[in-house]
RODREN-306206 format. One record per residue (C-alpha): residue in one letter; x negated, y negated, z. Coordinates in nm, 2 decimals. Example, Ala and Ser with C-alpha at 12.3 -4.5 7.8 and 13.67 -1.06 7.14 Angstrom:
BEGIN
ATOM  aa      xx      yy      zz
ATOM   a   -1.23    0.45    0.78
ATOM   s   -1.37    0.11    0.71
END
This chain:
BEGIN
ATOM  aa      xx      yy      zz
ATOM   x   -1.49   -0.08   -0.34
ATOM   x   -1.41    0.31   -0.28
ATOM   x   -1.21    0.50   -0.01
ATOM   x   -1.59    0.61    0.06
ATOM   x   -1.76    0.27    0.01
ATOM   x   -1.55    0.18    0.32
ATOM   x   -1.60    0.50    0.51
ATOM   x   -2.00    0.44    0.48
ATOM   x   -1.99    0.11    0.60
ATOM   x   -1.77    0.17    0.88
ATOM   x   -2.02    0.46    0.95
ATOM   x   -2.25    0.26    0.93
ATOM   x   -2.19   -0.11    1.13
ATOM   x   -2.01    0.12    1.40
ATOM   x   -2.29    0.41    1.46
ATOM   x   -1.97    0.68    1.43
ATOM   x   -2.04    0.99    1.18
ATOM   x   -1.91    0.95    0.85
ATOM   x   -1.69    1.27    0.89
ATOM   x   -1.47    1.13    1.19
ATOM   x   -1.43    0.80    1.03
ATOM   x   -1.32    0.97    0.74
ATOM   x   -1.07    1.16    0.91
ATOM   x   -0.96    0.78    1.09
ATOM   x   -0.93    0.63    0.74
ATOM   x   -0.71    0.92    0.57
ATOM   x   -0.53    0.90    0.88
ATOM   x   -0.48    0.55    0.88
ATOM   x   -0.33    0.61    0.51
ATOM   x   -0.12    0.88    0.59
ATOM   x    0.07    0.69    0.83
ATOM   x    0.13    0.43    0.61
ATOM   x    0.24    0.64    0.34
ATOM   x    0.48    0.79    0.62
ATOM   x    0.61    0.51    0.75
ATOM   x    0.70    0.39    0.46
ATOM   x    0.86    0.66    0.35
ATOM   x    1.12    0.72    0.62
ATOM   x    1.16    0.31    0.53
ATOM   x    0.96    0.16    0.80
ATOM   x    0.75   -0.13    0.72
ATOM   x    0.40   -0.19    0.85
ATOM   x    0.27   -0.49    0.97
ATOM   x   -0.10   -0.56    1.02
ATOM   x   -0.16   -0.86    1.23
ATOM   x   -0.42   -1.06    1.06
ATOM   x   -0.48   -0.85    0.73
ATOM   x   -0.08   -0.83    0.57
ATOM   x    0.24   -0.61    0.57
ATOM   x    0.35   -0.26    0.39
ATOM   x    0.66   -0.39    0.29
ATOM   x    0.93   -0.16    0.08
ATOM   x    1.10   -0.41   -0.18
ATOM   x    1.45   -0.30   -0.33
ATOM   x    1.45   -0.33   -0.68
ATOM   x    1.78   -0.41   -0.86
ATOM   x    1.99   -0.20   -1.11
ATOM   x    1.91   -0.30   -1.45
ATOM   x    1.99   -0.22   -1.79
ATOM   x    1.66   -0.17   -2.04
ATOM   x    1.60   -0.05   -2.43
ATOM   x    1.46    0.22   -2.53
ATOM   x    1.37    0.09   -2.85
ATOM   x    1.21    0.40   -3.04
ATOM   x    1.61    0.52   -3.01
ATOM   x    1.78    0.17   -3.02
ATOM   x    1.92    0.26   -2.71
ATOM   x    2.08    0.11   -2.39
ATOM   x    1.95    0.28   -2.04
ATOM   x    2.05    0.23   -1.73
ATOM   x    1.73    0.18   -1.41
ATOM   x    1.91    0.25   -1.09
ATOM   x    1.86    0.06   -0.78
ATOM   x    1.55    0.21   -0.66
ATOM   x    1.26    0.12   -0.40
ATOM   x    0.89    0.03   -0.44
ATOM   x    0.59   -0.05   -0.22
ATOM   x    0.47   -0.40   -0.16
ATOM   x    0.18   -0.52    0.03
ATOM   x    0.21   -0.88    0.15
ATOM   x   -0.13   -1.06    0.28
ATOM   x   -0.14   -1.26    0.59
ATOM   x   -0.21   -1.61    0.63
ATOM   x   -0.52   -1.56    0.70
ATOM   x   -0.65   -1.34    0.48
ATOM   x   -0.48   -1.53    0.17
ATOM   x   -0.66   -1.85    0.33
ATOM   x   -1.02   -1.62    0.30
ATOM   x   -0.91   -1.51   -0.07
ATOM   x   -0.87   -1.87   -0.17
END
């Protein structure tokens, strides 16, 4: 399912033009995407939470060299499901 797959049927089980429930979606994302960058998490009562995971310094191989590197400590975005919508999934 597509950005716009949701848009229409939002559109379309709501009665709302497909322009402003566009705008409500992207919206919706860019908040997210905000949040989580100044290091918020976002949680979703009933759906899941935007969570930001640390991920630990580690050393790797660059094996075309035969090399040792060095991955600093660095964050990446999560999403965690709730209860609930696992218990749909399953």
């Amino acid at each position: 399912m597509t950005k716009a797959d949701i848009v229409s049927q939002i559109a379309k089980e709501t009665g709302i033009d497909k322009i402003t429930v566009l705008k409500s979606v992207e919206s919706f994302m860019e908040k997210v995407k905000e949040s989580m960058a100044k290091g918020d998490n976002v949680y979703l009562r009933g759906f899941g939470s935007f969570v930001i995971k640390k991920r630990a310094k580690k050393t790797a191989r660059n094996i075309s060299k035969n090399t040792s590197i060095v991955i600093p400590e660095h964050n990446i975005p999560s999403f965690k499901p709730a209860k609930t919508f696992n218990d749909m999934i399953k």
